[in-house]
N, C-alpha and C positions, 0 to 999 in steps of 0.2 A: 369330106364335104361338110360345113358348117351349116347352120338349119337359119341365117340371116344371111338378106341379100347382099349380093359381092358388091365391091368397090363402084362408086359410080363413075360410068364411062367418062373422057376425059377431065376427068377427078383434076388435074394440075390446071388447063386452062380455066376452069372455073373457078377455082381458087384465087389464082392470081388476076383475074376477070373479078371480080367479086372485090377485091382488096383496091383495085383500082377505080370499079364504080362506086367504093366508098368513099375513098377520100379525095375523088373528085367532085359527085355528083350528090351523095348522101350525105355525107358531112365533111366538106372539106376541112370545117374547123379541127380537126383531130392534125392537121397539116400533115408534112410529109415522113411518108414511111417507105420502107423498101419490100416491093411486094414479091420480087424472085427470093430475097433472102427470107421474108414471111415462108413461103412458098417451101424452100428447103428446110426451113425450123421442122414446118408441120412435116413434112414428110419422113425427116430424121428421128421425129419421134415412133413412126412406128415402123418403117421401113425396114426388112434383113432382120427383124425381129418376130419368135413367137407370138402369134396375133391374140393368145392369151396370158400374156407376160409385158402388156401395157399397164405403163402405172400415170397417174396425173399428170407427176412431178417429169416426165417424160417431155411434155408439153411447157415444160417452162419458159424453155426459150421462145417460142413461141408466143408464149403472151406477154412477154417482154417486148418484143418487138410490136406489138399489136397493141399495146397497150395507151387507155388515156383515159381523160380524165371521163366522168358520167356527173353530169351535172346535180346538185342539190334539188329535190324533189321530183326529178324524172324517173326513179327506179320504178319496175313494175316486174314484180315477181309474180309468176300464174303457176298453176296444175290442171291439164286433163282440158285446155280450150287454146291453143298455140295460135288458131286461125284467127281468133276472135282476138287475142291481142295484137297479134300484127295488125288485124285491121284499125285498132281504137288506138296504138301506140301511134299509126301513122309512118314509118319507118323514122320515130325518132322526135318529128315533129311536135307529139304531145308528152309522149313516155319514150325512154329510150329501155326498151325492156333487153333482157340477155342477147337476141336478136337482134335487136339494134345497134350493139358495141361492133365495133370492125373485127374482135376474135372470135364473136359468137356469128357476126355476119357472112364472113366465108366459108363458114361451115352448115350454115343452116340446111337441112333435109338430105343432106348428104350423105350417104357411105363410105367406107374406108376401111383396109386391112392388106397387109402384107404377108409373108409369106419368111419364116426362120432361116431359110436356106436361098432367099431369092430378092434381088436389091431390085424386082418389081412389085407389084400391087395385086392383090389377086382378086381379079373379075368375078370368078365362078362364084363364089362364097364366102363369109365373114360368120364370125362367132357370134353369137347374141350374148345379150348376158344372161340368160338363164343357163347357157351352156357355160359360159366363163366369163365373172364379174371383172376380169381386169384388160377387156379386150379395148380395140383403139377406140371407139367412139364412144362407150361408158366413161373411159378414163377423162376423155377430152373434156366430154362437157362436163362433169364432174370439178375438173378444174376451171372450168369455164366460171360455172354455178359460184364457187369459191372466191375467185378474181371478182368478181361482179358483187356477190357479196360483199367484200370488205372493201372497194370502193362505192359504194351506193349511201348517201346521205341526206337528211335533211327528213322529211315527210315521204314513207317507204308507201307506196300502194302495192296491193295484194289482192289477182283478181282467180278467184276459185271458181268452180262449175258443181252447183247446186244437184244438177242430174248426173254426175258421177258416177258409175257402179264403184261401191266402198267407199261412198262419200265424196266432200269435197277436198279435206284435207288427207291424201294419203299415205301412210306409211307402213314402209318404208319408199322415200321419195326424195326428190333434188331441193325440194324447197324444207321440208322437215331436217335432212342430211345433210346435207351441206351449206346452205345458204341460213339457215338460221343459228348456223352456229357458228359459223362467219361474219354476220352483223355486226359491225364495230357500236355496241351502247354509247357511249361519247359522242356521238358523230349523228344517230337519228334523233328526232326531235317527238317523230309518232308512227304509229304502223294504223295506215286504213284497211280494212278486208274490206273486199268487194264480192259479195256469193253470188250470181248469178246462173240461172236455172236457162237448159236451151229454152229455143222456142218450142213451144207444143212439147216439149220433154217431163219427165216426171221431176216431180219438187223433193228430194230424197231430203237436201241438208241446205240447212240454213244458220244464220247466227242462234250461237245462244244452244245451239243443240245438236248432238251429234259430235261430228269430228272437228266439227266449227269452234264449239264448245274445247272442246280437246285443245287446238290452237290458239285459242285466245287464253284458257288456263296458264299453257307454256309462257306466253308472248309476255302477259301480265309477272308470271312469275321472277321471269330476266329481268323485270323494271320496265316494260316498255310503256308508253301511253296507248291504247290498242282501243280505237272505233271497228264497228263492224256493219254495211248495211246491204240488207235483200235486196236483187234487182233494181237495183240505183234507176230511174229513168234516164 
């Protein structure tokens, strides 16, 4: 028994449900894809496999098939507020953040995990990654974070959470680990931080200070143009 919840129940119709309300109804501009063959990629990446012997590059096919373009100044990379971007991306509408891509969209909130010895999915339980950093859903978005990464261009937004426990910017993390060392330099033009504190929440980290500080060090350091502002209204 793994100490993360098992597979989500009918885990494939929603998949392939999900792949279909995208590029009908969310952006059909991504035109046509094949959502049973989607549907197998993902599953052959971790399927009949120990569920801690998933690696990224498992997922490739996968995002091959999922894959397109992300428009110039739409990215929006966050930490520690997923709700609050989906709500201000719009699905897509304003920002198309990781969630908004068709590879990061069928998989959103979802569980998954197979079993070494069994070509099903295992309900009961799934590894976390504190128990094993290379289980399937680590691995996934990981490559996810990476793919998005080195397609995202033009004017990057960056929306962090000022009331964070351990800050806004944290590491080790998908945005520190992956995605900023993916950023193609050639290709952005500037990085905005956005820090924003919840409502009624404590003000931990802001620009200029903290792990904010720490971030914009980095970002500056690569070469990048980096603005930073509190609580944008």
């Amino acid at each position: 028994k793994w100490k993360g919840e098992g597979t989500t129940q009918n885990l494939e119709s929603i998949v392939i449900g999900r792949c279909y309300d995208y590029i009908r109804i969310v952006n059909p501009a991504v035109g046509e894809k094949n959502c049973s063959q989607i549907w197998e990629a993902f599953k052959n990446a971790f399927i009949n496999k120990d569920p801690c012997s998933i690696l990224p590059e498992d997922y490739e096919l996968f995002i091959n098939l999922t894959l397109h373009m992300i428009p110039p100044n739409k990215s929006l990379f966050w930490e520690n507020n997923q709700l609050l971007v989906n709500s201000f991306a719009d699905r897509g509408r304003r920002f198309m953040s990781l969630g908004d891509t068709l590879f990061g969209f069928v998989a959103d909130f979802l569980y998954w995990c197979g079993q070494a010895d069994s070509p099903g999915l295992d309900y009961e339980s799934c590894p976390t990654t504190v128990e094993c950093e290379n289980n399937a859903v680590e691995s996934f978005w990981r490559m996810a974070s990476i793919t998005y990464a080195q397609h995202s261009s033009g004017v990057i937004h960056v929306l962090l959470n000022g009331s964070a426990d351990g800050g806004a910017y944290p590491q080790p993390g998908f945005f520190a680990d992956f995605e900023i060392p993916n950023l193609q330099r050639g290709k952005i033009s500037q990085i905005v931080i956005w820090v924003v504190d919840d409502i009624e929440g404590p003000d931990i980290d802001s620009c200029g200070t903290h792990t904010v500080k720490t971030l914009e060090t980095r970002l500056k350091t690569l070469g990048y143009d980096v603005t930073c502002t509190d609580n944008n209204k």
